[in-house]
N, C-alpha and C positions, 0 to 999 in steps of 0.2 A: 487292478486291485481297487477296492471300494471303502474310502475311507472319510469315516466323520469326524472333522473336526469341532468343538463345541468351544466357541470365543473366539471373537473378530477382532480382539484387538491385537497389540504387536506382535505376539509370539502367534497367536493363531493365526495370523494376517502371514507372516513369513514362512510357518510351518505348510500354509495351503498353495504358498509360492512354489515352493521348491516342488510339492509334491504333484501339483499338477503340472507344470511342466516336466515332470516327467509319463506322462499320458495317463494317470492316476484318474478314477472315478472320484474326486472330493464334491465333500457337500459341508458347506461350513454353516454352524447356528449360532445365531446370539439375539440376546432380548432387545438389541438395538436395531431397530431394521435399518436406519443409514448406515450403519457399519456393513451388513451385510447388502445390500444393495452397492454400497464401494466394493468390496469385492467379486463380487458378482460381474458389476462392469468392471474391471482392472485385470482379473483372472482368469481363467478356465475352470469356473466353479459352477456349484449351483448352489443356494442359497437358502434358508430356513430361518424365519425371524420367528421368536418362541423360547420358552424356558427350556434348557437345554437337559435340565431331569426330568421335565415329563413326558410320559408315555406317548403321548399324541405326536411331541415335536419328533420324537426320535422315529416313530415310525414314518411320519413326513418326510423325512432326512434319508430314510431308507436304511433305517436298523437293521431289516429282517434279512438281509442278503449282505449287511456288514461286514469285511474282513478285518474292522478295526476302529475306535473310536479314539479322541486326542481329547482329552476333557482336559482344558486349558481356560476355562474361566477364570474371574477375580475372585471368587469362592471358594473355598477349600470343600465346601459343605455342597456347595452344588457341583462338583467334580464326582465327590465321592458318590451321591446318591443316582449322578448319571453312568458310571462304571456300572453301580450293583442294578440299575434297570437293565443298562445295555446287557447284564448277564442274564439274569434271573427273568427277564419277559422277552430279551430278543437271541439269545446266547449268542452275543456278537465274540469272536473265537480270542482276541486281543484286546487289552483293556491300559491306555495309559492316561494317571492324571498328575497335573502339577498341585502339591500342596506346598503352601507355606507355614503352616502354625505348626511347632516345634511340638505339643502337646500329641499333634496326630503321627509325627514323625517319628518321635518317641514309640508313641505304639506299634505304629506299621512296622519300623524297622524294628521290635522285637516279637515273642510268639504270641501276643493278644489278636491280632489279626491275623489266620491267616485265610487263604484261598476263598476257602469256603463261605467267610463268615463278611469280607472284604474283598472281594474278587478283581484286584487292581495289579495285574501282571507287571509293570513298572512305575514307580513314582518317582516323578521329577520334582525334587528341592530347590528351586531358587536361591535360598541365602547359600545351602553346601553347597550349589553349584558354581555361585560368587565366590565365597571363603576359598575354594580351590583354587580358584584363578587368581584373588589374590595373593596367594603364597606361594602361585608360580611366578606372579609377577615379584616379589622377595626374592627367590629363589635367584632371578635374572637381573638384578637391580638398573640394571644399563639400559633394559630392554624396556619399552612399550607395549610390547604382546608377544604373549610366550604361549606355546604348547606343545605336549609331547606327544611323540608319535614313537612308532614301531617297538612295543613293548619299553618304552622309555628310553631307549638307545639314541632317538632322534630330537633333536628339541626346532621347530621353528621360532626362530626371533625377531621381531620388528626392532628394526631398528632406526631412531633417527640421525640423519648425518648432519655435522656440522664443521663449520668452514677449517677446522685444524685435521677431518678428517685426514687420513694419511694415502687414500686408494681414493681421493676424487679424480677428476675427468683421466681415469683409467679404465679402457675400454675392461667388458668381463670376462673377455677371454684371457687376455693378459694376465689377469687376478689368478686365472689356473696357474699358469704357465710359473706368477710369483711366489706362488704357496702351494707347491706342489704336492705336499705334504698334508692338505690341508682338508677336511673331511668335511666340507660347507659350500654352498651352491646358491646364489640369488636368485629367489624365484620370484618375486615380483617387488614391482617401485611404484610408489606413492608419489605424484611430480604435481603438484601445483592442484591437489583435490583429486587428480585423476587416478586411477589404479591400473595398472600395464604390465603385461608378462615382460620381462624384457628379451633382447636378441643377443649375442654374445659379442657384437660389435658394439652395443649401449654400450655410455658413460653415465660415471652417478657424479652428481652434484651437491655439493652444497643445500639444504632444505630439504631435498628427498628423505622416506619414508622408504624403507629397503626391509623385505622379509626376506630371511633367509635358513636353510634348512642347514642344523648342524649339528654333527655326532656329539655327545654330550659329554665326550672327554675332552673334547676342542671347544665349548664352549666360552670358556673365557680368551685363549689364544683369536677367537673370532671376535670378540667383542673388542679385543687388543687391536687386531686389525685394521679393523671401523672406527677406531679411535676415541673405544669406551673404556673407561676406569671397571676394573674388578671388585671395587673393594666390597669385601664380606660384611654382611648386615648382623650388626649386633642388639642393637635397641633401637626400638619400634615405638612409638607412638599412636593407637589408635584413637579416630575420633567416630564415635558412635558405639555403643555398647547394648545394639539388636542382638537379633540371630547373625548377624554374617560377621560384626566385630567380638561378639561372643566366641564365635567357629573359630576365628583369624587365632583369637589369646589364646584359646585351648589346646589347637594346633602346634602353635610356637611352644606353649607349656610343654607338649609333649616330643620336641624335637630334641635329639641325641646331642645337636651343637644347639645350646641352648640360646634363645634369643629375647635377650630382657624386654617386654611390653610392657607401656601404661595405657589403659583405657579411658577414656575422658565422653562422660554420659552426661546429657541435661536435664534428663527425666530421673528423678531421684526414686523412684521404686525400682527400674528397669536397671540403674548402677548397682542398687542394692543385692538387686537379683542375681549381677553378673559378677558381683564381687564373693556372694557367695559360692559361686560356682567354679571362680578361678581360684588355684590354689596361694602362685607363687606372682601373680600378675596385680598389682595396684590400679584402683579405681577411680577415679575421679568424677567427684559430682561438680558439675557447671556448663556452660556452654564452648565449645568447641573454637570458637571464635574470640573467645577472652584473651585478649594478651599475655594477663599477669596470669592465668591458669595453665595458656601453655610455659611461661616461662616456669612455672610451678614442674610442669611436667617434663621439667630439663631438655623443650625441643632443640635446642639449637645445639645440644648433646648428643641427639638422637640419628642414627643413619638414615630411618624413613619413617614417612607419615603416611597414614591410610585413612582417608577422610570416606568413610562406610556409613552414612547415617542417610535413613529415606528422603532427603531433600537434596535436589542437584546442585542449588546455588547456594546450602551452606556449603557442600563439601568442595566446590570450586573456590569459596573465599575461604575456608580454612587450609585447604591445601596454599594456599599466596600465602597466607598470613604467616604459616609455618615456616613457607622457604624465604622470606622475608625475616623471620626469625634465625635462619642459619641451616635449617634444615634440607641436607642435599636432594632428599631425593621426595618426591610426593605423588602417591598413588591415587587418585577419582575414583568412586563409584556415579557414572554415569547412567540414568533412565533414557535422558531427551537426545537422538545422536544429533541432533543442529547443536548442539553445546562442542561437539567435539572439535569442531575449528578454533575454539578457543583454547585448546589445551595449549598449543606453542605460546602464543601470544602473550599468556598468562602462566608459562613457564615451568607449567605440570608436566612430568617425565610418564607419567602411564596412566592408565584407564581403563577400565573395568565396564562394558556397556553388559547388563544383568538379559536383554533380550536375546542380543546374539551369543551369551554363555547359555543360555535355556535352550534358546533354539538348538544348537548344536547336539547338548544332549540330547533332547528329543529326536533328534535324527540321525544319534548314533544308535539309540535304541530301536529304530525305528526299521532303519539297513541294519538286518540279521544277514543271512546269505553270506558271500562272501566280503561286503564288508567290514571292516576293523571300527572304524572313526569318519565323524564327518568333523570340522569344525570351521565356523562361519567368519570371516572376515569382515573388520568395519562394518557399515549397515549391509551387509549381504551383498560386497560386492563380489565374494570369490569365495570359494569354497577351498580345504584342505582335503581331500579322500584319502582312507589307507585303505587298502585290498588285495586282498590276495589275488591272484592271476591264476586264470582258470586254463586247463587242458583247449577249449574252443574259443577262447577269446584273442580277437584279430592281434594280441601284442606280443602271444605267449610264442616263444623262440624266434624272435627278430631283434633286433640292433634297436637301439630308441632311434638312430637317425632313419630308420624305413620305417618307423612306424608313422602314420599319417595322424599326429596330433592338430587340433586344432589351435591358433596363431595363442588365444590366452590360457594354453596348460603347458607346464614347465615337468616333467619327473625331477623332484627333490631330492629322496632317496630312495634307496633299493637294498631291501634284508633278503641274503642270502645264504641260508643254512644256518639263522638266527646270528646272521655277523650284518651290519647295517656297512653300508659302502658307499661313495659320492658318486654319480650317474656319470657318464661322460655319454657322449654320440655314438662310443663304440660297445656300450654297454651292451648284454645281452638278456633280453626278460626272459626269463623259462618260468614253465608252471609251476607252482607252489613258493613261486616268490611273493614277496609283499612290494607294494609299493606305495610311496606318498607322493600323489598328484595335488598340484597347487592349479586353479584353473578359475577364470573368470567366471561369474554366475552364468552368463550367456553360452559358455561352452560346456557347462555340468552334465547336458545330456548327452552330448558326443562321446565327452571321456566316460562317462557313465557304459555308453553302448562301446564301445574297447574294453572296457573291463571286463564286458558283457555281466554287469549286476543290473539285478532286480530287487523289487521288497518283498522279501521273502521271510517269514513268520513261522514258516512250521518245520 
């Protein structure tokens, strides 16, 4: 498959990762040619420095035999204008770009644009693709990273462990054997920065970092386990009143168990904006960081804080500031991932990294075919896959213990006949099941080739 991607930096830099390793024709562009020169040497690419909507670059880049272009610029305006060449002068057959300005979101996603007039077959949101994440991370309060899998049935959770845990240096077979009843499976430990599929003879410790795959009626009895409090989130404090803290309040406005937000903005047009927009959600103009304004905005009242504002280092010192105020729980919006070793240290319960939530959707849109979902772990150490299992692929009617997985892919869960179930060794994959593989970056293409998927488009 032959694919352009246009913008070297993070999400284009990760999105060219993944795809060429998996034997992909990519050719990445960007007006910075040391950008693209680093990927060039680091990847299996090829490489195009140039405006990535003009004519010239894109036939350079190899428009004309294109199965698909990534317009993933810092532009909203040079995304859109490189979809409608790649159509209208190369008719490249797949078109996806990442916009952020709400103005064009607003239109795309209603009937002002369509096909014809816009030729952009998928568009990827940044802030709606954050707002979600964080209101999954709401949703799992306990948790550091959540996502759902197999039609919502499954939830993976990060979870971190700590010295009152009740299942530490308990080998994880054992954990079967204890909670037999128990619809949740350790697929991978975070130990001292490292990230490890583990064996069923591992023990977890103390400081680990444990993802775990768990039916969504067991969610909280698993987090009980791990020796996390359940309690249900009532009032929310947000700090940043953009597109993603905007998303977050309207969201919560519109939830059936309602959840009281205040919004706390420093830019007094932008408060204005959002105050007009929320119905039932209070505003606050000032900075995030003020003591006397959160204490205005009853933090220490508040279940959690979501520090969502475009700067990493205010949202890491308003998240302190808050749980220093009383506030149990604090959510990051994270850019830089060398920041994320600071999250324990400075006592923040979750985080939100806006790259590897982009990347992921781009790559679930990306695996049509028999693909469900990808989604990206940490800085892209590990992938999540959901897929359906195909009549010719090496897994379909064997036991997971004959299947030859590679040392970092774990089977998480397994939907069968739309009922999601906990894997054991003696488990049996047949065709038309789904499944969610947990697997290190370095093993993506193995289990990919067991699945037997491709990127497939049409």
């Amino acid at each position: 498959m032959k694919i352009i991607i246009c913008g070297a930096g993070q999400v284009g830099w990760q999105i060219a990762r993944h795809l060429s390793s998996e034997r992909n024709d990519v050719t990445i562009v960007d007006m910075n040619g040391d950008l693209v020169r680093q990927a060039t040497e680091a990847l299996d690419v090829q490489g195009v420095a140039g405006h990535a909507s003009y004519p010239d670059v894109l036939d350079r880049a190899g428009a004309r035999d294109a199965d698909m272009i990534i317009a993933a610029t810092y532009s909203d305006e040079v995304n859109m204008v490189t979809c409608q060449v790649a159509h209208s002068v190369f008719a490249v057959p797949r078109k996806i770009a990442r916009l952020r300005a709400q103005s064009y979101l607003t239109a795309i996603y209603s009937d002002l644009y369509r096909r014809d007039h816009m030729p952009i077959d998928v568009v990827i949101s940044p802030e709606r693709e954050v707002a979600e994440a964080a209101l999954q991370r709401l949703s799992a309060p306990a948790a550091f990273d959540t996502e759902s899998f197999l039609e919502g049935q499954a939830q993976l959770l990060g979870i971190s462990l700590e010295d009152h845990c009740p299942v530490l240096n308990t080998p994880l077979r054992q954990l079967t054997d204890l909670f037999s009843t128990l619809r949740a499976l350790v697929v991978g430990v975070r130990r001292e920065g490292t990230l490890f599929s583990p064996e069923p003879g591992d023990q977890l410790f103390a400081g680990d970092q444990v993802y775990v795959f768990t039916h969504v009626e067991d969610i909280n009895r698993t987090l009980e386990i791990f020796g996390k409090s359940t309690r249900t989130q009532e009032r929310a404090v947000i700090i940043g009143g953009g597109n993603v803290g905007l998303a977050v309040a309207k969201a919560l406005e519109g939830r059936a168990k309602r959840v009281r937000a205040k919004v706390i903005e420093r830019d007094r047009a932008r408060a204005e904006a959002a105050a007009d927009a929320l119905e039932r959600t209070i505003v606050l103009h000032g900075d995030g960081l003020d003591t006397n304004l959160l204490t205005e905005a009853n933090i220490e009242r508040a279940d959690a804080v979501l520090a969502v504002t475009d700067d990493d280092k205010t949202n890491l010192l308003a998240a302190v500031r808050a749980k220093l105020a009383g506030c149990p729980m604090a959510i990051c919006l994270v850019n830089d991932p060398s920041l994320v070793p600071l999250m324990a240290p400075l006592n923040i319960d979750a985080y939100i990294n806006p790259r590897a939530t982009t990347v992921s959707s781009i790559l679930r849109h990306i695996r049509h075919g028999r693909v469900r979902g990808v989604y990206s772990i940490g800085d892209a150490e590990a992938e999540v896959i959901e897929a359906q299992v195909l009549s010719t692929s090496p897994m379909s009617g064997r036991r997971i213990q004959d299947i030859d997985f590679p040392e970092g892919a774990l089977v998480g869960a397994v939907m069968k006949g739309g009922k999601v179930i906990r894997p054991s060794s003696e488990t049996r994959i047949e065709e038309g099941d789904v499944v969610a593989i947990f697997s290190l970056s370095a093993d993506v293409p193995e289990v990919e080739r067991l699945l037997q998927v491709s990127i497939d488009f049409f």
